[in-house]
N, C-alpha and C positions, 0 to 999 in steps of 0.2 A: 730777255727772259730772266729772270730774278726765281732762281730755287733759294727756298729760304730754311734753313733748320735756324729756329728759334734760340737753341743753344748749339748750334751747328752751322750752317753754310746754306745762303742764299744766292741764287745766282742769275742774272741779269742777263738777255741779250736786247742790244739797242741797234746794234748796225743789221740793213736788210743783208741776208746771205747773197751770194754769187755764183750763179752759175757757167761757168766758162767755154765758150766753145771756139775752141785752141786752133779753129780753122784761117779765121780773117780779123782774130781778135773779137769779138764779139761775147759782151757780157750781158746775161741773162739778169734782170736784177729786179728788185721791188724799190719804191721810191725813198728819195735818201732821207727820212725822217721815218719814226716806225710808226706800223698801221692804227695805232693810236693816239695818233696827233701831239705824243708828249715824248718832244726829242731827249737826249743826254741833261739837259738842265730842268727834267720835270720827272718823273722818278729817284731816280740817284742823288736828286736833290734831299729828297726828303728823311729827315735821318731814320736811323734803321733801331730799333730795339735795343737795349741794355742786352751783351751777352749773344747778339746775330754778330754772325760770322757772314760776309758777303762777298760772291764773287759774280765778277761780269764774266758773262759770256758775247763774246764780237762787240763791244764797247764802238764807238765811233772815236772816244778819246779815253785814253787810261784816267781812273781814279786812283788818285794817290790813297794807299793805306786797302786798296780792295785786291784781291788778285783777280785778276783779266787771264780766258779763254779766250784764243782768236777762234774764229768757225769761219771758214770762207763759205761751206755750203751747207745745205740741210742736214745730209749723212754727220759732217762733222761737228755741225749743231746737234743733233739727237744723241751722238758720242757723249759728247759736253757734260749734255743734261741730266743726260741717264746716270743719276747716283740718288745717294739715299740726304733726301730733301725734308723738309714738313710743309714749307709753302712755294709753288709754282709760279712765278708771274710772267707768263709767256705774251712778253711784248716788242718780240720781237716781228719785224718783215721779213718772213722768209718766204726765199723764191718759190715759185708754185710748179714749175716747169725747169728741164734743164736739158740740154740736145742728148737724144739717145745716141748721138755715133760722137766721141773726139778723135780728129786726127791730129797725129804731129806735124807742125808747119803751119804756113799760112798759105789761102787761100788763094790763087794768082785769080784778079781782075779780068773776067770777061764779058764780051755781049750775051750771054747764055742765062736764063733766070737761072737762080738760085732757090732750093725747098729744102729750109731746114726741119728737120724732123724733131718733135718736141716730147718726153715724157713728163710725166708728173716727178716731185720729188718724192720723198720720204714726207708722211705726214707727220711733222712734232708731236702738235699736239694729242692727234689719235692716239701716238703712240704712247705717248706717255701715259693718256691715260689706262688706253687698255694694261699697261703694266703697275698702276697708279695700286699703292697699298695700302692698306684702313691707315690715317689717320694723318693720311699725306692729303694737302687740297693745291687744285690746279685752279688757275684764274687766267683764261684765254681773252685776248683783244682778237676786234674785227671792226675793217672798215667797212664800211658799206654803205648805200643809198636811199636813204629814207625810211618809210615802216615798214617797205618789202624785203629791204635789206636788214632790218630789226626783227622782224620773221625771219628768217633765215637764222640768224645769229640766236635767236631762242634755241634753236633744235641739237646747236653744238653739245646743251645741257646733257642729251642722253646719248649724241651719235659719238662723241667725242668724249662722254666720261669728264667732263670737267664741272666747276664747282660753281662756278663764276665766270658770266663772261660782260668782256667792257666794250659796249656799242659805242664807237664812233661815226656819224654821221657826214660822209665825205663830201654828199652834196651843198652842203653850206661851204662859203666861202668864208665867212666868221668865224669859224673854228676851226681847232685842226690843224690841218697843213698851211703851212706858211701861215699860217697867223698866232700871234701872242696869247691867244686865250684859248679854252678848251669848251667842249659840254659831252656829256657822255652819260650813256644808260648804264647802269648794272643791272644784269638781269641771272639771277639765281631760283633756285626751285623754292625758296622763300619766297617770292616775288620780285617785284622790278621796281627800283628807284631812278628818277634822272637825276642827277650831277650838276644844277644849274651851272651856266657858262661864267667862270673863271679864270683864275691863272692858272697855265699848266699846273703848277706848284700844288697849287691849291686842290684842284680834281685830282691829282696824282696822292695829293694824302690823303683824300676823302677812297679813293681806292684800296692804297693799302690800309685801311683801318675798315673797309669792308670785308678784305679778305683775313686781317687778325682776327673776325670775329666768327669764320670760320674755323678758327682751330679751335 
């Protein structure tokens, strides 16, 4: 997530959050590169404005010169974020689910199935939107599967309050995950551009300089 004040503090999460379920060990997670195909050396790569102040939130690895929020999970991702921003880039993987019950200990090994019970977590981005104030802008990623999953990811525009969001297409094995290069839609209430396939680097500046132009 990258909250960004222009002459204030931006702030970045890269690592997926965790949910823990303290029973047999068992970690709830999202996959270890973020939902928008552009790990630790494809945003934070890209340098930041003259006079941005930037901090990560759940970093995979500290940058030197930023200050790093760790967030193990949603709740203390939403803690994090929740301050006074002007740009949003929630690109982070956070968990969708986390077990409604923790017990203390582990879990003793039997023949007997096992039903883990699962809630939702805390929505980030809802949330911030709905709390989002004139002249702050949010820019949400999503992966998702082809043009039904490009549908989908349009509707975040009004359900979510966000400003911008960056369609990554997880069905290709070309981009993306585990792979060197990227493609990606933006799609805003201006309309939709694709991001021909690139270097991360490269789609990750064509991103933030879509969302400078929403401020």
């Amino acid at each position: 997530m990258f909250l960004s004040n222009w002459l204030g503090r931006p702030t970045q999460c890269k690592r997926p959050t965790r949910q823990r379920a303290r029973l047999a060990v068992l970690t709830l997670e999202g996959r270890a590169v973020p939902s928008h195909g552009v790990p630790s050396h494809g945003v934070d790569d890209v340098p930041a404005p003259n006079a941005t102040i930037v901090t990560t939130v759940n970093p995979p690895t500290p940058t030197p010169g930023i200050e790093t929020i760790d967030t193990p999970t949603a709740e203390a991702m939403l803690a994090a974020a929740d301050r006074d921003f002007d740009l949003a880039l929630l690109a982070a993987a956070v968990a969708d689910y986390r077990p409604a019950e923790v017990v203390a200990g582990k879990r003793p090994k039997t023949a007997t199935a096992w039903t883990l019970e699962l809630e939702p977590t805390v929505d980030v981005a809802r949330t911030l939107g709905e709390r989002k104030r004139p002249g702050q802008v949010l820019v949400a990623f999503g992966a998702e599967h082809g043009e039904a999953g490009l549908e989908r990811k349009r509707t975040m525009l009004d359900e979510k309050h966000v400003d911008l969001v960056v369609y990554n297409d997880v069905s290709r094995t070309d981009i993306g995950f585990d792979a060197a290069e990227n493609e990606v839609v933006l799609v805003s209430r201006a309309g939709e551009r694709r991001v021909p396939k690139a270097s991360k680097q490269l789609v990750a500046a064509a991103i933030l300089d879509a969302a400078e132009e929403l401020l």
